[in-house]
C-alpha positions in Angstrom: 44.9 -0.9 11.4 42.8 -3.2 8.9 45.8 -5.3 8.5 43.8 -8.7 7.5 41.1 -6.6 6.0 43.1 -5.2 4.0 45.4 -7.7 2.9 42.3 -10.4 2.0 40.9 -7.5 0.2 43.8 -6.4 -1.9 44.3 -10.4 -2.9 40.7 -10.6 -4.3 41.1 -7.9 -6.2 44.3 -8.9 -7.5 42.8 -11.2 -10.1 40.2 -8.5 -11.3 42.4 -5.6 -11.2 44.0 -4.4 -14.4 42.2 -7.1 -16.7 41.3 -5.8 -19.8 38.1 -8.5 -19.7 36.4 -10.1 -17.0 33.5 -12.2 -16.5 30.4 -12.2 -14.3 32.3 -15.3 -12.8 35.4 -13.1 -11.8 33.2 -10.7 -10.2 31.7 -13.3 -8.4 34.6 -14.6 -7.1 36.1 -11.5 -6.3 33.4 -10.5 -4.0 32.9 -13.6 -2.3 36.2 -13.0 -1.0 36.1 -9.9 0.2 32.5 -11.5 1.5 34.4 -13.6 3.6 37.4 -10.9 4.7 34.6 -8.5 5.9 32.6 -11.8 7.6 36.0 -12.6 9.7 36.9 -8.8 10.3 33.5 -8.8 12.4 31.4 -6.5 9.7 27.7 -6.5 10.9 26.1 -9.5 8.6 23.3 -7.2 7.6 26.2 -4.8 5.9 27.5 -7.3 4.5 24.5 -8.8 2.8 24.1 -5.3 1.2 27.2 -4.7 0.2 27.5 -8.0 -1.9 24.1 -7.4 -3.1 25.0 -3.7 -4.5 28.5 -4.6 -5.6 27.4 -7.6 -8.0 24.9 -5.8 -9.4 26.3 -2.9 -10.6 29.1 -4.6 -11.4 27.2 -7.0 -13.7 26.0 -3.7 -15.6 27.7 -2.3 -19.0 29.4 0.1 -16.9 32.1 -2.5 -16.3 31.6 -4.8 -19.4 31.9 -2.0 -21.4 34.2 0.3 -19.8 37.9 1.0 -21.4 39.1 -1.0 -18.3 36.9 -2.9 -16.8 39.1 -4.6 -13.9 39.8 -1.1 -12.3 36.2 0.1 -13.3 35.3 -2.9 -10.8 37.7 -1.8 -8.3 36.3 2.0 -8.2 32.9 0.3 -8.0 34.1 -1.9 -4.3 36.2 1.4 -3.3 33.1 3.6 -3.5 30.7 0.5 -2.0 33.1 0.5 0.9 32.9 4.5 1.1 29.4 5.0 1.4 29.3 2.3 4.4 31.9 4.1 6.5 30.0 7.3 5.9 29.9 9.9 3.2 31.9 13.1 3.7 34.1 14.0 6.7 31.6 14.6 9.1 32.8 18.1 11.3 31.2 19.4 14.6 28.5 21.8 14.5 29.8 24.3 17.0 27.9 28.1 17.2 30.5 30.6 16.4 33.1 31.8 19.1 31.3 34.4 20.5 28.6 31.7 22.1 29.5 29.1 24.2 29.2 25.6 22.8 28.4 22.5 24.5 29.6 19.0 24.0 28.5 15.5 25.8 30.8 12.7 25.8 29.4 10.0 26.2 30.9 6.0 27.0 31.0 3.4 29.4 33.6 2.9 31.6 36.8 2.0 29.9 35.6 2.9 26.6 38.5 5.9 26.5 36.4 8.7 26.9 38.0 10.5 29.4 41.3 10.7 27.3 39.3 11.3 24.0 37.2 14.3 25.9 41.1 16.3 26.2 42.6 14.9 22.7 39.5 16.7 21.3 40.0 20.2 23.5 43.6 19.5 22.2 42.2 19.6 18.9 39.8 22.3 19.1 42.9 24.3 20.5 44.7 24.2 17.3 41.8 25.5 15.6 41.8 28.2 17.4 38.8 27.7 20.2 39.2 27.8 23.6 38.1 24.9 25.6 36.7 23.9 29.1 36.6 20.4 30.1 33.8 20.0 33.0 34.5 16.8 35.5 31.0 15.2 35.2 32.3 11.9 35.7 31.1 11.6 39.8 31.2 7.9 39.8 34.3 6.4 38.6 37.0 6.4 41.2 40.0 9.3 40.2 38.2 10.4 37.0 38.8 13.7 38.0 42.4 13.7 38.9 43.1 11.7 35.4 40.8 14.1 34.0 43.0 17.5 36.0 46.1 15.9 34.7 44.7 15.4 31.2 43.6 19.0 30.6 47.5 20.1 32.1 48.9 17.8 29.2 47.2 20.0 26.7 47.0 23.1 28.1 43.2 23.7 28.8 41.3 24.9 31.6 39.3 21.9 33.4 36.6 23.2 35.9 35.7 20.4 38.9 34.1 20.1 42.1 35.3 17.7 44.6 32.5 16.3 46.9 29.8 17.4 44.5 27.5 14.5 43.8 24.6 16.2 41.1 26.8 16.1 37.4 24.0 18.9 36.5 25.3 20.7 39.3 28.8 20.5 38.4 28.0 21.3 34.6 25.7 24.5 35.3 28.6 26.0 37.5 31.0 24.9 34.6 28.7 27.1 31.8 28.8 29.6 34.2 32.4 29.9 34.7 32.9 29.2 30.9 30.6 32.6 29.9 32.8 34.6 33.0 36.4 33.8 31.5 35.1 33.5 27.7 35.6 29.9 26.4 33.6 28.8 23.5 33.4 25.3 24.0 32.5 23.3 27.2 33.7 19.6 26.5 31.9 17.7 29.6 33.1 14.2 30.6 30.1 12.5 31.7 29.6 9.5 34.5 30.2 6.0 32.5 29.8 2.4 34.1 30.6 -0.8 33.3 27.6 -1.5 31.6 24.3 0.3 30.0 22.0 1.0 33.4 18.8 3.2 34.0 20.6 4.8 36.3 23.5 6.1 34.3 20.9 6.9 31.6 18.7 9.0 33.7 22.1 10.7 34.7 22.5 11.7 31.5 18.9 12.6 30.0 19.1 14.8 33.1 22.4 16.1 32.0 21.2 16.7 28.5 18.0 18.3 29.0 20.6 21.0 31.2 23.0 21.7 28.7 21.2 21.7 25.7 24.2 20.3 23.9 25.4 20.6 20.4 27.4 17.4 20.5 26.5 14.4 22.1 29.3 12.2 21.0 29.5 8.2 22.2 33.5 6.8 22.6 33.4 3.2 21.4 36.1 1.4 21.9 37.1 -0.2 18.7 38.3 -3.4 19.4 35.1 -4.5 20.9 33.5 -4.9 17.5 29.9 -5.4 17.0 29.5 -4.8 20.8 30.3 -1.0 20.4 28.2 -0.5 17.3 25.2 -2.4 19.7 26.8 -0.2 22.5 26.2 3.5 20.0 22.7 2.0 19.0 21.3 1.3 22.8 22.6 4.9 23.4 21.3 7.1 20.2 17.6 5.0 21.3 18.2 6.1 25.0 19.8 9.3 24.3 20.3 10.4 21.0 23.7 11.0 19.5 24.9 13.1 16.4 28.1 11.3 16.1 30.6 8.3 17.4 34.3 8.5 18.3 36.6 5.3 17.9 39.2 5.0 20.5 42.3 2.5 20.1 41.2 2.6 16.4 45.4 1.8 16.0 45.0 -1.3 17.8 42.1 -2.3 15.4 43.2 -4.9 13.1 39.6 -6.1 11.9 37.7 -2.7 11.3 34.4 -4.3 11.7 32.9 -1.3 14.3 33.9 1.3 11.5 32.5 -0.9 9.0 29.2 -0.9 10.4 28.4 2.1 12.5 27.2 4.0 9.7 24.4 1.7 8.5 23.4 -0.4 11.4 23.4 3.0 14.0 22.9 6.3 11.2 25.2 8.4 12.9 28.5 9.2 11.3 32.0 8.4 12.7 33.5 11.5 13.7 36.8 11.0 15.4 39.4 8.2 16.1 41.7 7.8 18.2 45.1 6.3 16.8 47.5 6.5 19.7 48.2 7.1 23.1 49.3 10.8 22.4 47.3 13.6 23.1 47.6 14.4 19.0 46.8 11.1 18.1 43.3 12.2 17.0 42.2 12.7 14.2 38.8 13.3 11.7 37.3 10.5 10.6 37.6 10.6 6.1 35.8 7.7 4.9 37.0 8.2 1.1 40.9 8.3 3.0 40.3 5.5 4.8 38.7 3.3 2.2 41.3 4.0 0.0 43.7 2.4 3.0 41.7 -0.8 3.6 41.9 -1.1 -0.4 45.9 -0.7 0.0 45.8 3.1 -2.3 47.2 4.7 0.6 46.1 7.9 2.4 48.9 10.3 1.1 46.4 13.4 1.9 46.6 12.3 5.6 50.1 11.7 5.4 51.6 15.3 4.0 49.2 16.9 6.4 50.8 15.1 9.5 54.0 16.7 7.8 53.1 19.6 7.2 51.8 19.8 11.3 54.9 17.9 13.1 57.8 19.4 10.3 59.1 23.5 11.1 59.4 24.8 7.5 62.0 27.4 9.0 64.1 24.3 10.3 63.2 22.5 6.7 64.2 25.0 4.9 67.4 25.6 6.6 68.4 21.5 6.7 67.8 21.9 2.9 70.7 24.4 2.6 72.6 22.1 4.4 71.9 19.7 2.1 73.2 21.7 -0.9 76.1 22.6 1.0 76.5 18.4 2.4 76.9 20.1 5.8 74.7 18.0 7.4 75.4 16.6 10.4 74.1 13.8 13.2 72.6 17.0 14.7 69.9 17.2 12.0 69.5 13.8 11.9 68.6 13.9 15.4 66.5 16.9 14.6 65.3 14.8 11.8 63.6 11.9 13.5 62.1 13.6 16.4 60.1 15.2 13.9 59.0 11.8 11.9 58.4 10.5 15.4 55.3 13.3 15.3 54.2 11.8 12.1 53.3 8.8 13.8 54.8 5.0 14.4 56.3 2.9 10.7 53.6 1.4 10.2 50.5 4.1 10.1 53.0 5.7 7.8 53.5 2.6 5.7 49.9 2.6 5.5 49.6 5.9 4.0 51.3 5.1 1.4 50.1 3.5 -1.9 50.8 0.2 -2.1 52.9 -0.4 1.6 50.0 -1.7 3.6 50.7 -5.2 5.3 54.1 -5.0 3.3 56.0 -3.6 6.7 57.1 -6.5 8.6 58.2 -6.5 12.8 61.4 -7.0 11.7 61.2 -4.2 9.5 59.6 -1.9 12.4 62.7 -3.1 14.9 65.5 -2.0 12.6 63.2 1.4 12.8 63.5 1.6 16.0 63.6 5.7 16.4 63.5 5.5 20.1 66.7 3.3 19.9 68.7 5.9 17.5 67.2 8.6 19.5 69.2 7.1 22.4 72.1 6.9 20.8 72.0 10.3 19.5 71.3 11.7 22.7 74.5 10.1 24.4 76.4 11.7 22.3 78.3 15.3 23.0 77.3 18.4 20.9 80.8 17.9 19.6 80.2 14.9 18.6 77.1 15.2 16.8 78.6 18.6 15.0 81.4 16.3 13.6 80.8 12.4 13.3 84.5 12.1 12.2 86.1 11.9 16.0 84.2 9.3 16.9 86.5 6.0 17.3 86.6 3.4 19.4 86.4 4.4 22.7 83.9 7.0 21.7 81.8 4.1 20.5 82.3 1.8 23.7 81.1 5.1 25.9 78.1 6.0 23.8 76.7 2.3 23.6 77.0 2.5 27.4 75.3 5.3 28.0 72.4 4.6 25.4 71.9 1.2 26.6 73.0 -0.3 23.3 75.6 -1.7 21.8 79.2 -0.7 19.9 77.8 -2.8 16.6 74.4 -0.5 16.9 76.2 2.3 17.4 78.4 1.6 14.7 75.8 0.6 12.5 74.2 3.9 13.0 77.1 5.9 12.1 77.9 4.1 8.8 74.0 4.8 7.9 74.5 8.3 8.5 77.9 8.1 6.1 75.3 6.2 3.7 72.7 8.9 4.1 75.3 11.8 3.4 77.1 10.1 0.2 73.3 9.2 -1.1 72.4 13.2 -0.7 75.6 14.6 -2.3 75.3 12.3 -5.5 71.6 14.0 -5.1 72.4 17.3 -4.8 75.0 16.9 -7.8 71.9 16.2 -9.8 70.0 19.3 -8.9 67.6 17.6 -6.3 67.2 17.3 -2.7 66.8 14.1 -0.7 63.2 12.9 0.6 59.4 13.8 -0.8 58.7 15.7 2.5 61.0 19.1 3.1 63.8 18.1 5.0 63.5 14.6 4.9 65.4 11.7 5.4 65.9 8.9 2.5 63.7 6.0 2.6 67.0 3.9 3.4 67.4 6.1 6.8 64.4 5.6 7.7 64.1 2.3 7.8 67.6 1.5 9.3 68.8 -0.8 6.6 72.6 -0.9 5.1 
């Protein structure tokens, strides 16, 4: 996500950063680019006539002149500019407390992703120990309640519907109801979207608010839209009122301009985004994390957290003594990259690191193909994968078959595992472990390379 963004961005920089001088021409330069990167990644003009306004001023003040370091002084000064216009802290939900039922809107037009965001969000709220309803509201769109039934199966939570029912407040009042009865906390309600802002949908929905008294009334923008979703949340908080705004396909997002400028053009924070098609792809929206990524220092916070969720510190722990004792075999590896595959794709985790964004090429994210090794791993026998050493020839032919692949992939798997093995014995010789995460594989693994 942010890949031009952040690329111009990190190049205008570049000639500021780390100078032990600069000049008020520098600084002008330097933020004419990034003028120009936020111009082309579809940043509302308005936000961008006040962010070069407050960067070149306080940047022309003896806080950078006369700082120890000015260039990076300069560079805290654009990181922090950037900050405040994604939104100041992480912005949570304000739910009552579990013994009170909650109620949430989502809101969105058709196609937006809300439907999918309403049960990544119950998903969510799962893990944090609530117990969620989602209410079918949606009476207009054609299947939204069947894709809303299988949603709520994917993730476990109850989903309360009414097939034929044609009055949303209807459908939502039976849905509190039944929500108090069987004690859930928090009623997510998918409400009707169109294709397009209408009086009709909106009286729908003032309807629908006035009945649930909400505590959420969350809009789903799709991200790639731009400056059409940030007009889209405006038109709704007028019509409506929101207390926050969820990005969907915010992976997809190469320009950034909707997160950009929802903050100062609407006033209502960014909550959520959505950063893939799996129901955990969802996460809380960090300004300070993710203006650290458009300026290329990596979100590492993000990153060891998705670890710490998708890795099994039993199963880490015990790989580790493998380690020690080089007993590792394709088993773990297997093991191994079905739980990087939870993380998230190459290159959001390329992102996350300092100094990786934009540097991981296509050709770089084929070699990492995980589904590909995954394959191959999987047409192997439990013998086989418990000792790498009897696979020959024919072994190879059978395997490539039966993973769709071919004997030189197959081969070229094996000798990286024979890499990987040799690399964490010369490791553990020197009184360490492989990898910065527990249980990890080396950097070389991971990215398939000899």
């Amino acid at each position: 996500m942010f890949d031009n963004l952040t690329l111009k961005v990190q190049d205008a920089l570049r000639f500021v950063a780390g100078k032990s001088r600069i000049s008020e021409k520098n600084i002008e330069d330097a933020v004419d680019a990034i003028k120009i990167a936020l111009l082309e990644a579809d940043v509302n003009v308005r936000v961008v006539r006040r962010f070069v306004n407050s960067t070149i001023e306080e940047a022309r003040g003896e806080k950078v002149f006369r700082s120890v370091d000015p260039g990076q002084q300069f560079v805290k000064i654009v990181h922090d500019r950037i900050k405040s216009y994604l939104g100041g802290g992480g912005e949570g939900l304000a739910l009552k407390n579990t013994d009170q039922v909650s109620v949430i809107l989502m809101l969105g037009l058709q196609g937006s992703g809300k439907t999918t965001s309403s049960a990544k969000l119950a998903l969510r709220l799962k893990k944090e120990g609530r117990k969620p309803l989602l209410a079918a509201c949606d009476l207009v769109r054609p299947a939204a309640l069947e894709q809303l039934a299988v949603l709520a199966s994917q993730v476990g939570v109850p989903v309360y519907r009414e097939d034929g029912e044609k009055d949303a407040v209807k459908v939502f009042t039976s849905a509190f109801l039944w929500a108090k009865k069987n004690l859930i906390d928090t009623v997510i309600v998918d409400t009707t979207g169109r294709l397009q802002v209408d009086d009709l949908m909106m009286e729908e929905l003032s309807r629908l608010k006035v009945a649930a008294k909400p505590d959420e009334l969350l809009l789903v923008a799709d991200s790639m839209t731009g400056q059409s979703a940030v007009d889209i949340a405006k038109t709704f908080d007028e019509k409506i009122g929101l207390t926050g705004v969820v990005l969907s396909k915010f992976d997809s997002d190469t320009r950034g301009g909707a997160a950009l400028s929802l903050k100062t053009v609407t006033g209502k924070p960014l909550k959520f985004v959505g950063t893939g098609e799996k129901p955990e792809d969802f996460e809380v929206f960090y300004p300070e994390r993710f203006a650290g990524r458009i300026l290329g220092m990596g979100d590492v916070v993000s990153l060891v957290e998705k670890a710490q969720e998708a890795i099994d510190q039993k199963e880490a722990a015990a790989l580790r003594q493998k380690i020690l004792k080089n007993n590792i075999t394709l088993e773990d590896m297997l093991a191994q990259l079905r739980a990087v595959k939870k993380i998230g794709s190459v290159r959001s985790m390329m992102e996350m690191i300092p100094g990786m964004a934009g540097q991981v090429s296509d050709d770089d994210i084929e070699k990492a193909n995980f589904r590909k090794q995954e394959a191959i791993l999987c047409s192997m026998t439990l013998k086989e994968r418990a000792n790498h050493l009897i696979i020959g020839p024919s072994r190879r032919s059978r395997i490539a078959r039966g993973s769709g692949t071919s004997v030189a992939e197959v081969a070229r798997l094996l000798k990286h595992f024979e890499k990987m093995r040799t690399l964490m014995k010369k490791m553990t010789k020197m009184g360490r472990t492989a990898g910065g995460m527990p249980g990890a594989l080396p950097p070389e693994m991971m990215r398939g390379r000899s």
